[in-house]
NUPAVEX-375551 format. One record per residue (C-alpha): x, y, z. Coordinates in steps of 0.5 Angstrom, whole numbers, plus 2048, in hexadecimal, padded with zeros to 3 digits. Example, Ala and Ser with C-alpha at 12.3 -4.5 7.8 and 13.67 -1.06 7.14 Angstrom:
8197F781081B7FE80E
// end
This chain:
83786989283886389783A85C89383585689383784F89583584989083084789482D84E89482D84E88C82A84888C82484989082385088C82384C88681E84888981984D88B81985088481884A88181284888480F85088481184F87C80C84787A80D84887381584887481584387A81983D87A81683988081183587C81683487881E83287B82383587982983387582E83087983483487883A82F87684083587883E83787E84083488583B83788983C83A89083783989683183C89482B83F89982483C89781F84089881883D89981483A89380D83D89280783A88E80783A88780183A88380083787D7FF83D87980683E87B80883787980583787380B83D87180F83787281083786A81283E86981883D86D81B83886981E83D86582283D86A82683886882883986282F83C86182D84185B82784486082784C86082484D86882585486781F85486281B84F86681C85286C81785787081985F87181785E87981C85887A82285987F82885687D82C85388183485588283985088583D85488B84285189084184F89784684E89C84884789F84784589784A84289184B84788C84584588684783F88284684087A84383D87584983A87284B83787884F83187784B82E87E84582E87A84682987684582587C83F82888083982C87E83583188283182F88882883188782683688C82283188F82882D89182A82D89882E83589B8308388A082A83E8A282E8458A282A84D8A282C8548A182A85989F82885B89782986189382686288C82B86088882D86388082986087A82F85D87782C85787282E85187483384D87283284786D83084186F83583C87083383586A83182F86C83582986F83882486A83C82086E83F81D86984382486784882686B84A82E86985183186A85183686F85183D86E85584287385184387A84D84987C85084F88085084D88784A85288984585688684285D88783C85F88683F86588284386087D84085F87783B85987583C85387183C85486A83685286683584C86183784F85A83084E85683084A85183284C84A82F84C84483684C84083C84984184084E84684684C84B84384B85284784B85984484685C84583E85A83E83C85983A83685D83D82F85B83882B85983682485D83B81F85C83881885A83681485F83C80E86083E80B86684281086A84780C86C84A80C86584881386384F81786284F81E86584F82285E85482986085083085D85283385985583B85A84F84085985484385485583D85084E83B85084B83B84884483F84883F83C84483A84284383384284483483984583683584B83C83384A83D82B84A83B82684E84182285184081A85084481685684580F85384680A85B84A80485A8457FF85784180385384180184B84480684784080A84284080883B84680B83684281183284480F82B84681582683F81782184181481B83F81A81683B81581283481681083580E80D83680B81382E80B81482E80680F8348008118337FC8178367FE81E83E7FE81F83C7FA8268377F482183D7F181F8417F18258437EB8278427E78218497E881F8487E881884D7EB8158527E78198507E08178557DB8138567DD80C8517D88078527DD8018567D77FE8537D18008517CB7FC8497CA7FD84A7C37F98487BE7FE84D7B97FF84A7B37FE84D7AC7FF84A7A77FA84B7AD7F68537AC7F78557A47F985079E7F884E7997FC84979E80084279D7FD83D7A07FF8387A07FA83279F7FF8327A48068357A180C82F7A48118327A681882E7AA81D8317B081E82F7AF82682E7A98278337A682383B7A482383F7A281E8477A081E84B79F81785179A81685379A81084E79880B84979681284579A81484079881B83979C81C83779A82483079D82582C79A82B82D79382B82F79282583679282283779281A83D79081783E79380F84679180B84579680584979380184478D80183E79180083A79780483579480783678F80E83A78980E83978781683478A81A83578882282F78882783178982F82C78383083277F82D83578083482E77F83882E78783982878A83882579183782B79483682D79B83383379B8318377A383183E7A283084379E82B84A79D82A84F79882685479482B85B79682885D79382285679482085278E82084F78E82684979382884779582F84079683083E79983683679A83883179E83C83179984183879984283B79284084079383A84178E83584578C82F84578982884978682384778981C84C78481884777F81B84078281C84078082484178282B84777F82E84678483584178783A84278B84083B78B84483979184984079384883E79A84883879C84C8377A28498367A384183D7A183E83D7A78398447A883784A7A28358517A48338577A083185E7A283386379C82F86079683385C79983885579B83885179F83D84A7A083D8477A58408407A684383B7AC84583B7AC84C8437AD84D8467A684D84C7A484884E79D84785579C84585779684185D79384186078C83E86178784486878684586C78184186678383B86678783585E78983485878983985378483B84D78983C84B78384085078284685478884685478D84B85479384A85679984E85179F8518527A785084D7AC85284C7B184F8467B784E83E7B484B83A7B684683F7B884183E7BB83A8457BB83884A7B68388517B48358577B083685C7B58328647B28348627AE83A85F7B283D8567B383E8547BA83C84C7BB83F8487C183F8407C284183B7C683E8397C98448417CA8488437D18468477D58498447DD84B83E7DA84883A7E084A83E7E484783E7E683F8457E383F8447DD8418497D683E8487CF83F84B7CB84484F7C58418537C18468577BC8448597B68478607B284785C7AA8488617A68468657A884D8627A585385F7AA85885F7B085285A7B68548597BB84F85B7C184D8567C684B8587CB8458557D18418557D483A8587DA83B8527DE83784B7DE8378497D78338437D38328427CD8368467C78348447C382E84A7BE82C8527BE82B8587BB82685F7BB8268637BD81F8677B781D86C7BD81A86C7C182086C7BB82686E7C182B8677C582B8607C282C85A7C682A8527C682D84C7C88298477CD82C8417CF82B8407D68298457D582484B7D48278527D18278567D082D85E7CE82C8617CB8328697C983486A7C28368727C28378707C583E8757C38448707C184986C7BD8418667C18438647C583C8647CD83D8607D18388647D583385F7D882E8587D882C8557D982484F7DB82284E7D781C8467D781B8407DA81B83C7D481D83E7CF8238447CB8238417C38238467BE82184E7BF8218547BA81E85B7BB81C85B7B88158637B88148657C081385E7C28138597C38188527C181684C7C48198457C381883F7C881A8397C981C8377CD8158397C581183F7C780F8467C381084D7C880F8547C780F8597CC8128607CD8108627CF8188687D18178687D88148647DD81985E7DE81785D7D781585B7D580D8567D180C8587CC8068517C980584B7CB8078447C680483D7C680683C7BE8068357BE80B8327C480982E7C880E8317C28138357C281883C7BE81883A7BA81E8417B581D8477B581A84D7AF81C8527AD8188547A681685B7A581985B79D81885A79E8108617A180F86379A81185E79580F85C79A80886279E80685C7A480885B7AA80C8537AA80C84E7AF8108487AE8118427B281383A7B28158367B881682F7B781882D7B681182F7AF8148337AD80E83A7AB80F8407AE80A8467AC80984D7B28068537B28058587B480A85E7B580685A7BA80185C7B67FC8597BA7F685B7C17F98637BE7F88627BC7F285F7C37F08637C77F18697C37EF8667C37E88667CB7E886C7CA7E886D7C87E08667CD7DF86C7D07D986D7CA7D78667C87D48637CE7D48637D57CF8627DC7D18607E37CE85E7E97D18587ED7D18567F47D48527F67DA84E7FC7DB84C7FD7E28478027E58458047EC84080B7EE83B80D7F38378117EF8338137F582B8127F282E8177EB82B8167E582E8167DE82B81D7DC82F8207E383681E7DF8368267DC83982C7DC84082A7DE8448277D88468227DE83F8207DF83D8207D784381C7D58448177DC8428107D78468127D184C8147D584B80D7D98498097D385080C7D085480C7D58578057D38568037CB8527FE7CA8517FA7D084E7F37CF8497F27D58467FA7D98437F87DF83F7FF7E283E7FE7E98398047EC8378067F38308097F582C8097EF82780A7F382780F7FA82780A7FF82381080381D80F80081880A8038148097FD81A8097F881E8037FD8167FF7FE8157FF7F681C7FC7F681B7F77FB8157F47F88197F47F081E7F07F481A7EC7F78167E97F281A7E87ED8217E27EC8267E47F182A7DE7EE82A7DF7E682A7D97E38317D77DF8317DA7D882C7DE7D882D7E67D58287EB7D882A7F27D48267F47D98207F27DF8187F57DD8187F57E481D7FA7E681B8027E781C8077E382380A7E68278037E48238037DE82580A7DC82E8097DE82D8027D982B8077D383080C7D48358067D58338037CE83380A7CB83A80C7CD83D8047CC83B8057C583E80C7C484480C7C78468067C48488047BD8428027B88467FC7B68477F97BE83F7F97C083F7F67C78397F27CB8367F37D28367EC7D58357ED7DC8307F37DF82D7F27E682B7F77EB82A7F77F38287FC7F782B8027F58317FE7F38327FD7EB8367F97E68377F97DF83D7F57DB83D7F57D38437F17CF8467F27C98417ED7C48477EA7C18487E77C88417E47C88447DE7C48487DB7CA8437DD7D083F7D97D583C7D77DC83B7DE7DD8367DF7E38347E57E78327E67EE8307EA7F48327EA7FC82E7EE8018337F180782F7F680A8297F581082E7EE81282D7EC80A8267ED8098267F480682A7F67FF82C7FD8018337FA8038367F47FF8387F27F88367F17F183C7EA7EF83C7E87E88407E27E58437E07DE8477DB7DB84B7DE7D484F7D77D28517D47D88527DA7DD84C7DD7E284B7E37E38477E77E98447EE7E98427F07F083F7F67F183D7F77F983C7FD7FD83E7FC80483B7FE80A83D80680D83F80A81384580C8148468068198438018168497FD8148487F78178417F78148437F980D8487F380D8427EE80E83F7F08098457EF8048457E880883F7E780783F7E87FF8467E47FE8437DF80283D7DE80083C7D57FE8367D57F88377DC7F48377D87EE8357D27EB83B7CD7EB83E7CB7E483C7C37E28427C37DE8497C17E084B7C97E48527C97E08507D27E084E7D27E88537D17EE8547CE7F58507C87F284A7CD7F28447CC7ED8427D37EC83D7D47F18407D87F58457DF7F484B7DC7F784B7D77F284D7DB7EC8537DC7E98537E37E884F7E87ED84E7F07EC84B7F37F28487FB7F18447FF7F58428047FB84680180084580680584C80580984E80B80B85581080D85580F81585781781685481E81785182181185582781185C82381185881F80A85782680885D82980786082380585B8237FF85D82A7FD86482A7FE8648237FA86781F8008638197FE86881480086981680886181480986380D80686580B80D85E80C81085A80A80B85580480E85680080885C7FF80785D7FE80F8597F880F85D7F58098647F680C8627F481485B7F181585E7E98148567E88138557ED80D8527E98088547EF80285C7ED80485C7E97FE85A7EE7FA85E7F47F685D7FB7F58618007F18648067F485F80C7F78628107F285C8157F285981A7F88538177FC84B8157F78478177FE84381B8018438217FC83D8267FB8398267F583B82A7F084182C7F484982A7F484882B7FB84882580084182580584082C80783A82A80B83882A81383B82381384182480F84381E80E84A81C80D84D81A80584E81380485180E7FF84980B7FF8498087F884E8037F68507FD7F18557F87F38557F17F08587E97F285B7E57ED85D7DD7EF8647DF7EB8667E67ED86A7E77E68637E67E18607ED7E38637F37E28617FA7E48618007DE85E8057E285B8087E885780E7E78518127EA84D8177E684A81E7E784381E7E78408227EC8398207EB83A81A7F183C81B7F88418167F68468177F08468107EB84C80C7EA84F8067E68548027E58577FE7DF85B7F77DF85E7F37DB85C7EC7DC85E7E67D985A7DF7D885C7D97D68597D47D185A7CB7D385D7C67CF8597C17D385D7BB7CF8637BE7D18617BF7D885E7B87D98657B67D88687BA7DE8627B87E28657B17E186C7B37E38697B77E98657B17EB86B7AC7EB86F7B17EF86A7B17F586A7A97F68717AB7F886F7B17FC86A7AC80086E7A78018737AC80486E7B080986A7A880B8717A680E8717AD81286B7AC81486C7A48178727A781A86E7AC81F8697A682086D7A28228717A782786B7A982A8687A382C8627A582886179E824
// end
C-alpha cells in the first residue's frame, strides 16, 4: 500500500469530519496541541458551515477532557487517520518532545504550502489521544522521541486506559492539574516525577499543586485539633493575643495602701481640695508651695499656712490681657516661676512676694506650651517649632526676662510630646510614625542636642510596636537608663551612655492594660499612672518588673499628672509627688514609702510580740461533671468517697469542699436558670453574714450541701460538732466550708464572693467562688475557680487566675487597724491575705500525645510527664505567671481527667482526649514555713469524668500582742528617721550633679 504524506492525513481526516457533523470540530476549534511542532501543512478549502452543524459545537467539548473515552463516542463510519512518512521530512515530533515547552501546533487554517496526491482508503485504527490543553506555566520533562517513520502496518498508538472504579496501578501518569495563575516569571519549573514513582490515588484526582511566587503571603499555620470538647465554651486562643497578660510585672505582693503625705510628715495640710483643672490647669510645687496657673490667673498656696490661696496674681498686672496661660516651670533654686501664654509672651513671678518681677511680650509667636529648666537655664518652647534658649548674660548669675537675648533652635511644630531628659530635647507627635500604614508601626521621637549651636536632630525608634509617646522619667538610682511611657500600655527603656550621646532603645516592657500617661523616677522606683485611675510603682531591676505598690486614688479617672517635688528635698527634708486626675483634685504621696519601709521592717520582730498555734486544713477539689449524690453507688470507692476524704487527716479544724459542674454546663435551661439566681441575688455578701444556704439556689446545690451536713456529722466524732460558715455557688461551680465549733470563738471578718471569667467576665461558667476568714489575727482565702479550657488555652487559662488574684473590691475592707492582713491591704482583695488556699479545675494540660500519657499511666512513670505538664511549665518559665508564688506538693498520682463513666479507662470516645493533671490544689503563704502539706491524694470514684482530690495542711496562725508590738512600732519608727535622712542626702547629691535643681 503506498505511504500517505501528512498533508494527505490531514485532508482526509478533514473530509471525514465535515461528512460525520455531530463529530465535526470545526464550530468548535480544536484544542492546541502543546507537544507538537507542526510541519507544513496543506490547507484544503473551507466550505460553509451551517448552524445546525455549529450548534454540535458543544458535544465536541468532551474532547478536552483528558479522561474522555472517543472510542465510545465515535461513530462506526469514521476513518481514522494514520501518521505515515514522506521523504524530504523531519521524522514526527512526539508528544513528550522538549520542543514543546515552547510552541504549539498551528490551526489548519494558518498559512501552508498547497500540496496533492493520490488517496487510498486507509485502516480503521482508533485514534490517538488528544493531546491536553496548553498550560503555559507547566513546563513537562521530555520523554524519549518517536521512531523516525511509521508504516501503515505498524501498530497505532494505545488507547487512554478508562477510568477505574478501584484503585489499580496505571502506566500512564495522569494529566497535572493547572498550576495557580502567578506571575510566570517567578514561577519555578516544577521536575515530573517518574511514572513509577507516581502515588496512584484511585477513584480521585491526585492533589492540586500550590506554587506560591514571590510576594505572595503565605498561608496560615494549620493548628493540631486540640481533642476537647471544652474548648467551645473558653474564649479563643487568638482573643488574648496581644494583650500579654500573662507577662505583666508581677503585683501579687504589692502594697495596695496609698501613701499619703499628711499621713507621714506635717506641714501639708489639706483639708479643703486644691481644684486644678485637668486640661486647662498647671501646677509647680516647691516645698511647701504650690502654683496653679489657669487662664490668666496664677494662684499661690503654702500648706504649711493653710489650704486655700495666699496670692492670686492676674496677667493685667503687667498690662497683658486676654491671655490664657499653657505652661509654667519654676526658675532654679525654686522661687521664681515661668509663665508662658497662648499668645506668646512669657512671664515671671516672685511666689515669696506675690508680684511679677518680669514680662517677655510676643517673644514667642505661636502658643508657648512647653518650659524647662536645665540648672540655670531656661527654654521655652512653642507649637509652631521655635525654642528659645535663656542663658544669663555675661558677668551675671540669673536671667533678666526683660533684656536677656535668647538664642533660636528650630525644631518639628505641632508636638504632643516633649522632654528635656540629660541636656538633650526629646519630641514626638501623634501623627509622626514610621510604617504608619502597617500594623507595626512606631512613633518617631527625635531628639535634639539644643544646647549645641547648630544642633540638628537625630531621629530614633523603639525597637518594638508601642503606643504613641505619652511621657518620660530618669530613675535617680539608674542615671544611665531613661524610660518613655506609651500608650497601649508600654515601657520603653533607653541607653544614654552612647558614644555619639544620641540614646539607643534597649527594651521595651508591656507593664499595663491601660495606656500609659504619666511617667517620673521616684529614687528606686518608676511611677507610672494610667488611664484606669491607677498610680504603681515598680521595682525595675528584677525581670519581669515587681510592682511594689499599687493604689487607685481617682477611681474610674485617668491619672493626668504625676511630678516630683525636687525642691523640697532642700527646702522640707521631704520627697513629695503630686498627682491630678480629671477629677481635678490634686493629692499629694510620699516618695519614700515611708509606711511600707517601716512594715516590713516591723515583720522582722513578728515573733517577738506575737504567739502561734497550729491548726489543720482540709481541702477538697472535684469536677463532679453534673453527678448527683445518689450516683455515689455501686463501687465501694463511690460509696465511701466522703468518708475516706473527711478521714484521710484526723480531725481537721477548717474543710473547704470545692465542686465543679454541679450543674451540666450543656444544658441551656439549666445555665439560663442559673444566671437569673446569680443576677438577682448579692454578689457582695455583707461582712458577717452566715447563710447555711441561699432559698434561691437550685436543687442540685441544695442536694450536695444535704449529702454534705449528713456525711460531716457521721464521720466525725459526736463530741466535735462543726459549722457551715460559708456557702456560695456560681454557675456550676460550688463551695462549702464548715469549721470545728470550738473555732467559732476566735472567727471573724468572714465574707464570700464570686467573680465571673467566662464571655470576657460576663458569663459564670468560668471563674471563681473567694471566701475570706479572719481566725485571731491571721487571714484565710479559699478559692475556688475553674479555668478556662482547651488544650491551647494556656495564655487564657493564666488571665483567668490573673484576673482572680487581682481582683481590687472582692471583700469589704476592715475598719480596725489590719494587724491579720498584709502588704498594707484592708482585706478587699485576695492578695491581701496572709494565707491563700487556691483548688479547682484548672484545665492546664500535658503537652504530649496521648498515647505516650497512656503508657506512662499504666506503667506507673508519673514523673516523666511532669516535664510536660503546662502548669508546672508556666510556674518554672513563664516570668509573668501569677501562680509562681504559689505551692504545689509533688504529683505523686496518675492524671484525674478525661475518663469514661463508670470506667477506669481514660476517654474512650471519637475525640479521645488526652489524660491530664486538670484538678489541683496549691497555696500561698506571706511566711513559707506557716504552712505545711500533710497529704496529697486523689480518690477513686468513677461516677465523674474527673476523679476527686484533696489536699491536707498544717497552718499556723498567730495571735498579737498589740501593747508589745506598739513598743516595736516606736523603735522601728525611730530607725526610719535615720534611714531617711541617709536616702535624702543620696538624693541632694544626684540633683546637684545633674543640674536638675
Amino acid at each position: 500500500m503506498p505511504s500517505l504524506s501528512i498533508d494527505q492525513v490531514r485532508y482526509l481526516l478533514y473530509r471525514n469530519n465535515t461528512h460525520h457533523s455531530h463529530h465535526s470540530a470545526t464550530a468548535h476549534p480544536a484544542p492546541t496541541l502543546p507537544h507538537l511542532v507542526p510541519p507544513r501543512f496543506v490547507k484544503p478549502p473551507i466550505p460553509h458551515i451551517s448552524h445546525s452543524q455549529s450548534s454540535s459545537s458543544n458535544s465536541s467539548n468532551s474532547s478536552h477532557d483528558p479522561f474522555f473515552d472517543q472510542e465510545e463516542a465515535q461513530s462506526p463510519d469514521t476513518v481514522a487517520p494514520i501518521f505515515t512518512s514522506r521523504p524530504n521530512d523531519d521524522s514526527l515530533i512526539d508528544l513528550g518532545s522538549p520542543r514543546s515547552s515552547t510552541s504549539s501546533l498551528s490551526s489548519p487554517d494558518s498559512e501552508i504550502s498547497q500540496h496533492s496526491a493520490p488517496l487510498t482508503k486507509p485502516h480503521r485504527i482508533p485514534p490517538p489521544r488528544p493531546p491536553p490543553r496548553h498550560r503555559s506555566l507547566a513546563i513537562e520533562k521530555p520523554t524519549q522521541s518517536t521512531p523516525p517513520s511509521l508504516s501503515l502496518n505498524a501498530a497505532a498508538p494505545p488507547l487512554p486506559q478508562r477510568r477505574p472504579t478501584i484503585a489499580t496501578p496505571v502506566d500512564e501518569e495522569p494529566p497535572r492539574l493547572p498550576n495557580r495563575p502567578v506571575s510566570a516569571q517567578f514561577s519555578p519549573a516544577p521536575a515530573a516525577s517518574p511514572v513509577n514513582d507516581r502515588r496512584v490515588f484511585g477513584k480521585h484526582l491526585p492533589p492540586p499543586t500550590r506554587i506560591i511566587a514571590l510576594g505572595d503571603k503565605l498561608p496560615e499555620v494549620r493548628k493540631l485539633p486540640s481533642g476537647d470538647d471544652s474548648d467551645d465554651e473558653s474564649e479563643d486562643e487568638e482573643d488574648m493575643k496581644g494583650t500579654g497578660v500573662d507577662m505583666l510585672p508581677d503585683s501579687s505582693r504589692s502594697s495596695r495602701r496609698p501613701p499619703r503625705m499628711q499621713d507621714v510628715h506635717d506641714g501639708y495640710n489639706i483639708y479643703n481640695p486644691i481644684k486644678v483643672g485637668a486640661y486647662s490647669g498647671h501646677v509647680r510645687m516647691s516645698g511647701t508651695q504650690v502654683v496653679v496657673a489657669e487662664g490668666h490667673k496664677i494662684r499661690i498656696y503654702d500648706l504649711s499656712v493653710q489650704d486655700s490661696p495666699i496670692w492670686v496674681l492676674d496677667s493685667k498686672e503687667v498690662g497683658v490681657k486676654s491671655v490664657t496661660i499653657q505652661s509654667i516651670e519654676f526658675r532654679s533654686g525654686g522661687r521664681f516661676v515661668w509663665a508662658g501664654t497662648k499668645e506668646g509672651h512669657v512671664l515671671e513671678a516672685d511666689v515669696k512676694s506675690g508680684q511679677f518681677t518680669g514680662v517677655k511680650l510676643n517673644g514667642h509667636l505661636n502658643p508657648v506650651v512647653h518650659i524647662f529648666r536645665h540648672a540655670d537655664t531656661m527654654v521655652t518652647v512653642d507649637d509652631g517649632g521655635k525654642v528659645l534658649v535663656w542663658l544669663p548674660d555675661a558677668g551675671e548669675t540669673e536671667i533678666r526676662l526683660s533684656h536677656t537675648l535668647p538664642r533660636v533652635v528650630r525644631i518639628t511644630e505641632k508636638l504632643d510630646f516633649a522632654k528635656l531628659i540629660g541636656g538633650m530635647l526629646w519630641t514626638a507627635s501623634r501623627n509622626d510614625k514610621m510604617g504608619g500604614h502597617t500594623p507595626a508601626k512606631v512613633p518617631i521621637i527625635r531628639v535634639y542636642d539644643i544646647f549645641t549651636p547648630g544642633c540638628v536632630g537625630r531621629t530614633v525608634l523603639p525597637t518594638g510596636h508601642v503606643g504613641a509617646v505619652t511621657s518620660a522619667a530618669i530613675l535617680p538610682s539608674d542615671p544611665k537608663h531613661a524610660y518613655l511611657g506609651h500608650e497601649e500600655g508600654y515601657i520603653t527603656i533607653w541607653d544614654l551612655e552612647t558614644d555619639d550621646r544620641y540614646p539607643r532603645c534597649v527594651e521595651v516592657m508591656k507593664v499595663s492594660l491601660s495606656d500609659i500617661l504619666c511617667l517620673e523616677g521616684v529614687y528606686n522606683r518608676l511611677w507610672a499612672g494610667s488611664r484606669s485611675g491607677t498610680i504603681s510603682a515598680y521595682d525595675v531591676a528584677p525581670r519581669p518588673w515587681v510592682v511594689t505598690n499599687c493604689w487607685n486614688p481617682h477611681p474610674g479617672m485617668p491619672v493626668m499628672k504625676l511630678q516630683v517635688d525636687l525642691f523640697g528635698v532642700e527646702k522640707t527634708g521631704r520627697l513629695c509627688v503630686l498627682s491630678l486626675s480629671r477629677d481635678e483634685v490634686l493629692m499629694l504621696w510620699d516618695g519614700l514609702l515611708s509606711l511600707d519601709w517601716m512594715d516590713q521592717d516591723l515583720m522582722k520582730h513578728e515573733q517577738s510580740f506575737s504567739t502561734f498555734r497550729d491548726l489543720k486544713v482540709l481541702v477538697v477539689s472535684w469536677n463532679c461533671d453534673a453527678a448527683k449524690p445518689d450516683h455515689l453507688n455501686g463501687d465501694p470507692a463511690n460509696i465511701n468517697l466522703l468518708h475516706d476524704i473527711l478521714t484521710s487527716v484526723d480531725s481537721p479544724d477548717i474543710i473547704s469542699f470545692g465542686f465543679q459542674e454541679v450543674i451540666d454546663l450543656e444544658s441551656r435551661k439549666m445555665a439560663a436558670k442559673n444566671i437569673v439566681l446569680t443576677a438577682a441575688s448579692s454578689k457582695k455578701h455583707e461582712e458577717g453574714v452566715l447563710p447555711g444556704l441561699s432559698e434561691k439556689v437550685t436543687g442540685a446545690y441544695r442536694r450536695w450541701f444535704d449529702r454534705l451536713l449528713l456525711a460531716v456529722r457521721l464521720a466525725m466524732p459526736p463530741d466535735c460538732p462543726y459549722t457551715c460558715i460559708h456557702t456560695e455557688s456560681l454557675v456550676g461551680l460550688f463551695t462549702c466550708i464548715f469549721i470545728k465549733n470550738t473555732e467559732r470563738v476566735t472567727l471573724r471578718d468572714m465574707a464570700i464572693s464570686t467573680i465571673k471569667r467566662g464571655m470576657g467576665g460576663r458569663y459564670g461558667n468560668k471563674g471563681g467562688i473567694v471566701a475570706r476568714l479572719v481566725i485571731e489575727d491571721s487571714s484565710i482565702c479559699f478559692i475556688n475557680c475553674h479555668l478556662a479550657a482547651g488544650q491551647n488555652h494556656v495564655r487564657t487559662r493564666n488571665a483567668d487566675v490573673t484576673g482572680i488574684l487581682e481582683e481590687k473590691n472582692m471583700f469589704p475592707a476592715t475598719n480596725s487597724e489590719p494587724v491579720a492582713f498584709v502588704g498594707g491591704g484592708d482585706g478587699s482583695a485576695v492578695t491581701d491575705h496572709e494565707i491563700v488556699f487556691l483548688n479547682g479545675d484548672m484545665n492546664y494540660r500535658i503537652d504530649q500525645r496521648r498515647d505516650n500519657i497512656v503508657n506512662a499511666v499504666r506503667s506507673g512513670e508519673w514523673d516523666s510527664m511532669l516535664s510536660h505538664d503546662q502548669l508546672l511549665k508556666e510556674i518554672k518559665y513563664n516570668r509573668g505567671c501569677r501562680l509562681r508564688v504559689f505551692s504545689e506538693g509533688p504529683l505523686t498520682f496518675p492524671p484525674t481527667y478525661k475518663y469514661d463513666r463508670r470506667s477506669d479507662e481514660y476517654d474512650s470516645s471519637e475525640k479521645r482526649r488526652s489524660p491530664a493533671w486538670c484538678d489541683r490544689v496549691l497555696w500561698r503563704s506571706k511566711i513559707p514555713t506557716r504552712v505545711e502539706q500533710l497529704h496529697y491524694r486523689r480518690y477513686e470514684a468513677n461516677v465523674s469524668d474527673h476523679r476527686p482530690i484533696s489536699g491536707a495542711f498544717r497552718m499556723t496562725v498567730k495571735s498579737v500582742r498589740h501593747e508589745v508590738r506598739q513598743k516595736y512600732k516606736l523603735q522601728v519608727q525611730m530607725k526610719w528617721a535615720d534611714e531617711e535622712l541617709r536616702l535624702l542626702h543620696t538624693l541632694r547629691t544626684y540633683f546637684a550633679e545633674k543640674q536638675l535643681v
